[in-house]
C-alpha positions, 0 to 999 in steps of 0.5 A, a space after each residue: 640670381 642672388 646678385 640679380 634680387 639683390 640689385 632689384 630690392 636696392 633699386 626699389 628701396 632708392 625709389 621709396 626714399 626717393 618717394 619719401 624725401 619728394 613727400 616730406 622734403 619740407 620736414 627733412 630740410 630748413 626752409 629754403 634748403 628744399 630743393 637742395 635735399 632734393 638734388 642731393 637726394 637725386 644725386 645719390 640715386 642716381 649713384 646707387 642706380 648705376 651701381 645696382 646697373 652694374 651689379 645686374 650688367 655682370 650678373 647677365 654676363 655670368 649667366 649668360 657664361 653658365 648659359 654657353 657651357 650647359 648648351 655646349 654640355 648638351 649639343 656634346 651630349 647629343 653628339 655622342 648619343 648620351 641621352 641621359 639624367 644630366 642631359 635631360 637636366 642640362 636642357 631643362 635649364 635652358 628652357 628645352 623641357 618640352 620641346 619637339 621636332 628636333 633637327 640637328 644640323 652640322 657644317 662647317 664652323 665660320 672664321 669669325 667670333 662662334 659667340 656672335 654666330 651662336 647669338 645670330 642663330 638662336 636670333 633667327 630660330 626665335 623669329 621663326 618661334 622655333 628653339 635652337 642650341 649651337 655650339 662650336 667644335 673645332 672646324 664644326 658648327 653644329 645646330 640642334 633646332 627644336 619646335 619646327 617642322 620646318 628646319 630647311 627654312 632656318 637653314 637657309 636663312 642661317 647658311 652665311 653664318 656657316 663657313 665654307 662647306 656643305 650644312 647638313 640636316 639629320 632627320 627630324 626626331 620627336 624629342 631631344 632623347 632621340 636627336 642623336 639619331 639626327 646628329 649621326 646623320 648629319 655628322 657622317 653626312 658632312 664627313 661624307 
């Protein structure tokens, strides 16, 4: 977050330079030299920029890390039916403070990347403006869909990204503190 400010205020400064030379480059060069600073000048920020680009590419990269772990911590937490402050928190940093309608969903774990799998669903909840939390464990994908009365639609559209086996649906809870109800059933149903 620090880097992400950091890389925002550089970039902002480098457009008020840029301002300032373009407004005063006669005054800052010997005439003729004008459009030399200019370049110049262009070249330079140009050169911050991509820094301040790579400063902001890496900051994602480590959030998006954080991001992963705290899901996992939370989809962990439901699956052992450890409601508590730590998941409460854990959830609320991932922008689940108030969601709803709370579905988990169990099947098995697809061959390929978990990462690309988990991206793909949280991409396919969201264009149904529903939330979701996945995470691998082991040979099990499990799913913890939130803000949808509608659960069995995601599912089927997600159901490729599965491996083989039969997907699972718990019931659906009123809010994160009671989806370890639904991850009990759906888990003893795909062991079933």
């Amino acid at each position: 977050v620090a880097e992400d400010h950091a890389a925002r205020v550089l970039l902002e400064v480098v457009a008020g330079v840029d301002d300032v030379v373009e407004d005063e480059v006669h005054v800052l060069a010997e005439p003729g030299d004008e459009q030399a600073v200019r370049e110049g000048v262009l070249r330079y920020s140009r050169e911050i920029a991509f820094a301040a680009a790579q400063v902001y590419a890496q900051a994602a990269e480590a959030r998006g890390a954080w991001d992963a772990r705290l899901e996992a911590l939370v989809v962990d937490a439901v699956l052992r039916g450890e409601a508590d402050d730590s998941m409460q928190s854990r959830a609320t940093a991932l922008g689940w403070g108030s969601v709803s309608d709370v579905t988990v969903i169990a099947g098995r774990a697809p061959s390929g990347s978990s990462a690309s799998a988990v991206d793909a669903i949280r991409r396919a909840a969201a264009r149904r403006q529903a939330e979701a939390l996945a995470a691998v464990q082991g040979r099990r994908l499990v799913i913890i869909l939130g803000n949808t009365t509608a659960p069995a639609e995601i599912v089927t559209a997600v159901a490729d990204i599965f491996g083989d086996g039969p997907i699972v649906l718990g019931p659906t809870v009123p809010h994160l503190f009671a989806a370890g109800r639904s991850a009990r059933a759906a888990i003893t149903g795909l062991a079933a």
